[in-house]
MARBAMI-863040 format. One record per residue: residue number from 1; chain; x, y, z of N, C-alpha, C in turn. Coordinates in nm, 2 decimals, m for minus. Layout:
<rs>
[NUM,A,[X,Y,Z],[X,Y,Z],[X,Y,Z]]
...
</rs>
This chain:
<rs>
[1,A,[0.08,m0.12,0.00],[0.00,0.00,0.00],[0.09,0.12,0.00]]
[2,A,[0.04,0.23,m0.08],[0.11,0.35,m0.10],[m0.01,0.47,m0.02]]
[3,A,[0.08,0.56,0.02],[m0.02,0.72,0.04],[0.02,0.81,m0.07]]
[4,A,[m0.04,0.87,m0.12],[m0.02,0.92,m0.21],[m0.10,1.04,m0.20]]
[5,A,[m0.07,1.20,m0.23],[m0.10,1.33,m0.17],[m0.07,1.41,m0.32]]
[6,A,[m0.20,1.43,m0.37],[m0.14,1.55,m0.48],[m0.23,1.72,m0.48]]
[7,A,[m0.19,1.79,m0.53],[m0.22,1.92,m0.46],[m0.20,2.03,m0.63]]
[8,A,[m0.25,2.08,m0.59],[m0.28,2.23,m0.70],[m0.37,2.26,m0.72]]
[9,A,[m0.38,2.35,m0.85],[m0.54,2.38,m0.89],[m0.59,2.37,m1.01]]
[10,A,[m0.72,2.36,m1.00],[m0.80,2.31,m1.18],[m0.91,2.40,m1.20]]
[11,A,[m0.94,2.43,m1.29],[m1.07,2.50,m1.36],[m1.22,2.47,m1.40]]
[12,A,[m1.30,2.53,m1.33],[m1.45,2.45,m1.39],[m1.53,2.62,m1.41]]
[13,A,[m1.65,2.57,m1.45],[m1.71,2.63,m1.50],[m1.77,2.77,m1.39]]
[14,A,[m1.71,2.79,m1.26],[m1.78,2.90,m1.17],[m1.61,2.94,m1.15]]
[15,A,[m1.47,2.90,m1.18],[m1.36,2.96,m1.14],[m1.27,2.88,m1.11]]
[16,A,[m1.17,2.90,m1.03],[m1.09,2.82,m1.05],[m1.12,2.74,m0.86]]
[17,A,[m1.02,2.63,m0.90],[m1.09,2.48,m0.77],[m0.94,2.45,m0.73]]
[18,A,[m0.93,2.44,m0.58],[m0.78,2.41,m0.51],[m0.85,2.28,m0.51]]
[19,A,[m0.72,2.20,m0.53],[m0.70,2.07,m0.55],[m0.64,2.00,m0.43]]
[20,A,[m0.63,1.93,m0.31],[m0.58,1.88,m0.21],[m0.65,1.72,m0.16]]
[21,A,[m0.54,1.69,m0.19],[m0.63,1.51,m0.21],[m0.55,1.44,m0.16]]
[22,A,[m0.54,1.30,m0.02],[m0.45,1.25,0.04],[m0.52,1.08,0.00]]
[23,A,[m0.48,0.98,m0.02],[m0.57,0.87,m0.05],[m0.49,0.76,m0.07]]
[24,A,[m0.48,0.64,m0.02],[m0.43,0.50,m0.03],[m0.45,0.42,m0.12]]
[25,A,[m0.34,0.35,m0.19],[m0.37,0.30,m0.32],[m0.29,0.17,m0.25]]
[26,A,[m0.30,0.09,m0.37],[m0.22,m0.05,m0.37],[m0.13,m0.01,m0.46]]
[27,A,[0.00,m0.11,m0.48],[0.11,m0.07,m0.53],[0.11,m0.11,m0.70]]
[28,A,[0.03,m0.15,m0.72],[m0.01,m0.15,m0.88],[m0.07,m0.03,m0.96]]
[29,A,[m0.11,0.04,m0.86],[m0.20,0.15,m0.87],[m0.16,0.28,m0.85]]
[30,A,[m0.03,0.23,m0.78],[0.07,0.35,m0.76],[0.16,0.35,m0.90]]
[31,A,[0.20,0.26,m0.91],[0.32,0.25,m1.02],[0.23,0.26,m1.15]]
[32,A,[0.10,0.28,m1.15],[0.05,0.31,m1.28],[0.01,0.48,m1.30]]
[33,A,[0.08,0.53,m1.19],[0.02,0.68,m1.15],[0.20,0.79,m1.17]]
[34,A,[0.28,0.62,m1.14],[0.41,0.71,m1.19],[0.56,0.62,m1.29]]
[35,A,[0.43,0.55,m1.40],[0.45,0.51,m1.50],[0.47,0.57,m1.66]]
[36,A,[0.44,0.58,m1.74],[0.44,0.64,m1.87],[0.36,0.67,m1.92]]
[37,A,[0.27,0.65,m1.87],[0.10,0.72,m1.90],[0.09,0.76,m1.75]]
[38,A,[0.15,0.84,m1.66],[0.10,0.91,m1.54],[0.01,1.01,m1.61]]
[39,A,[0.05,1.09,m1.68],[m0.06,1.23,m1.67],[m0.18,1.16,m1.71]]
[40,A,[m0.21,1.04,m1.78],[m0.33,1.01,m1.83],[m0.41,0.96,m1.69]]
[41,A,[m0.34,0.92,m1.58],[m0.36,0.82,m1.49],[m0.39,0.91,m1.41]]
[42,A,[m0.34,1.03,m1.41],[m0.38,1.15,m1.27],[m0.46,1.24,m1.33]]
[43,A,[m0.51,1.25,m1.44],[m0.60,1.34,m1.47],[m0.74,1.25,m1.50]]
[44,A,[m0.75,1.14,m1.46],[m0.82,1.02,m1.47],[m0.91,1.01,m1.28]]
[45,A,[m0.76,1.02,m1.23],[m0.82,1.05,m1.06],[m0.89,1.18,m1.00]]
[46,A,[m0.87,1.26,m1.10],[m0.86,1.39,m1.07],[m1.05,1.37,m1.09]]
[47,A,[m1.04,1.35,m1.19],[m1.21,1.36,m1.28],[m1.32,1.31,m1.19]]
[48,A,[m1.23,1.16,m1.12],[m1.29,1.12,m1.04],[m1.32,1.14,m0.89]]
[49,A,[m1.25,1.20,m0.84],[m1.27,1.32,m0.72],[m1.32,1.48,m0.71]]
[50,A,[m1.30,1.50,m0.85],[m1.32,1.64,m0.86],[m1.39,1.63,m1.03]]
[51,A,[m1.50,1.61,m1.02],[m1.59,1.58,m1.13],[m1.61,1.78,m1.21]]
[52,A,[m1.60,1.77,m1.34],[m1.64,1.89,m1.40],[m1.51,1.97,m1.38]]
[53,A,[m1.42,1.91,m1.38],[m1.27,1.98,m1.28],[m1.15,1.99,m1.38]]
[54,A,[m1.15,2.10,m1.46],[m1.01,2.01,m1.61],[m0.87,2.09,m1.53]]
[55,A,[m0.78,1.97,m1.58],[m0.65,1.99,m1.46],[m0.55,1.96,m1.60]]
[56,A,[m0.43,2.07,m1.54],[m0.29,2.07,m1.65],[m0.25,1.94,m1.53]]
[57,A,[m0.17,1.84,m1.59],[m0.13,1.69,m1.47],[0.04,1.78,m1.47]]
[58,A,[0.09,1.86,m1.54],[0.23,1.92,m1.52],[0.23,2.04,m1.41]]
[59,A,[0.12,2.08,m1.38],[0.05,2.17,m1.28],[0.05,2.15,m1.17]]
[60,A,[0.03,1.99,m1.13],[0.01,1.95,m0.98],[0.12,1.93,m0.91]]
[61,A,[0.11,1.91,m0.76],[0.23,1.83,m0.72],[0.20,1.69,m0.70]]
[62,A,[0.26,1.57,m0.74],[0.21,1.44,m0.64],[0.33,1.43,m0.56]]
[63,A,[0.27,1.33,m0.46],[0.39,1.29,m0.41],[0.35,1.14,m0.36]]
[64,A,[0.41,1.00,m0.32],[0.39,0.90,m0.26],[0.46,0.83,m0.20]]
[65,A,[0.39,0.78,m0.12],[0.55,0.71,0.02],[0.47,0.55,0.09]]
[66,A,[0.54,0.48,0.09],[0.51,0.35,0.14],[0.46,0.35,0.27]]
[67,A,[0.37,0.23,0.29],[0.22,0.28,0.41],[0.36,0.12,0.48]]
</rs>
């Protein structure tokens, strides 16, 4: 298991949206988040936490560390 914390900000339709998001993954799930399709994989999480939410993935910070 990984923790994993990414942070910034995205755009919707009333302005702009701080982004702060702390959440446990499995380790397949991590290494697919900082693999070679990451930005597809974090703008994929993003959508799904933060619905109506469009995010630059070179914008954010992630970070993750072993649970």
């Amino acid at each position: 298991m990984y923790r994993i914390s990414f942070s910034g900000t995205g755009q919707c339709s009333t302005g702009q949206v701080n982004i702060d998001k702390t959440l446990e993954v499995d380790r397949d799930y991590y290494y697919r988040l900082t693999g070679h399709n990451s930005d597809e994989e974090l703008t994929a999480l993003i959508a799904l936490h933060y619905p109506g939410v469009s995010v630059n993935p070179r914008h954010l910070s992630f970070r993750g560390e072993p649970l």
